[in-house]
C-alpha positions, 0 to 999 in steps of 0.5 A: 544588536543583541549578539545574533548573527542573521543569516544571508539571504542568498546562502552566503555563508551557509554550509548546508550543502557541505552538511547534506553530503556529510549526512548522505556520507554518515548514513552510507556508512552506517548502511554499509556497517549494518548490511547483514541487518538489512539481508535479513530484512530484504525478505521481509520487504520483498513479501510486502512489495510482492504479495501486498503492493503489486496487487493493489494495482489490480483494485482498479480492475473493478473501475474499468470496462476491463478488457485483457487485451487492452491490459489495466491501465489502457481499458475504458474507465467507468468509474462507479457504474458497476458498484451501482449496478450491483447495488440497484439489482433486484439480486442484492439481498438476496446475495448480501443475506447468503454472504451473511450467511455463509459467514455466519455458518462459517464461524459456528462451524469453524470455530467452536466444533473443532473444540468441541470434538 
């Protein structure tokens, strides 16, 4: 042979378990040396679960017949029907010019007034 060693097919011989839970031991120690680190990260991460993830689960609000009493994920699922509902309405331009509108205002008003005076 050419001086490589194969390894065993069933693990025999293999240490990857032992090398796992050195690993696992090494990374609760270091966790363990840089925890003020990680107090002063812990807001952080709470904002993001708190203000960014925990309302994503309202998204699916506007995929449903919801109804409070039944909560969000025990109401009737309609999928895309009231998307197509609002885009097939007579009122769709109407709403999509004064959206575009109100943005625009916004910006002309919002932005280069306050500088100006």
């Amino acid at each position: 042979m050419n001086g490589r060693s194969i390894p065993a097919a069933n693990g025999a011989g293999s240490h990857n378990g032992a090398k796992a839970q050195s690993r696992l031991q090494r990374a609760l120690r270091r966790f363990k040396q840089e925890r003020v680190l990680w107090l002063l990260v812990l807001p952080c991460i709470a904002y993001f679960i708190i203000f960014c993830y925990i309302p994503m689960g309202g998204l699916l609000i506007a995929f449903e017949d919801y109804r409070p009493v039944k909560g969000i994920l025990g109401s009737n699922w309609v999928g895309l029907r009231y998307f197509q509902d609002f885009f097939t309405s007579p009122f769709f331009p109407l709403l999509m010019r004064n959206t575009v509108l109100i943005s625009v205002y916004s910006r002309l008003w919002g932005f280069p007034i306050p500088i100006l005076f």
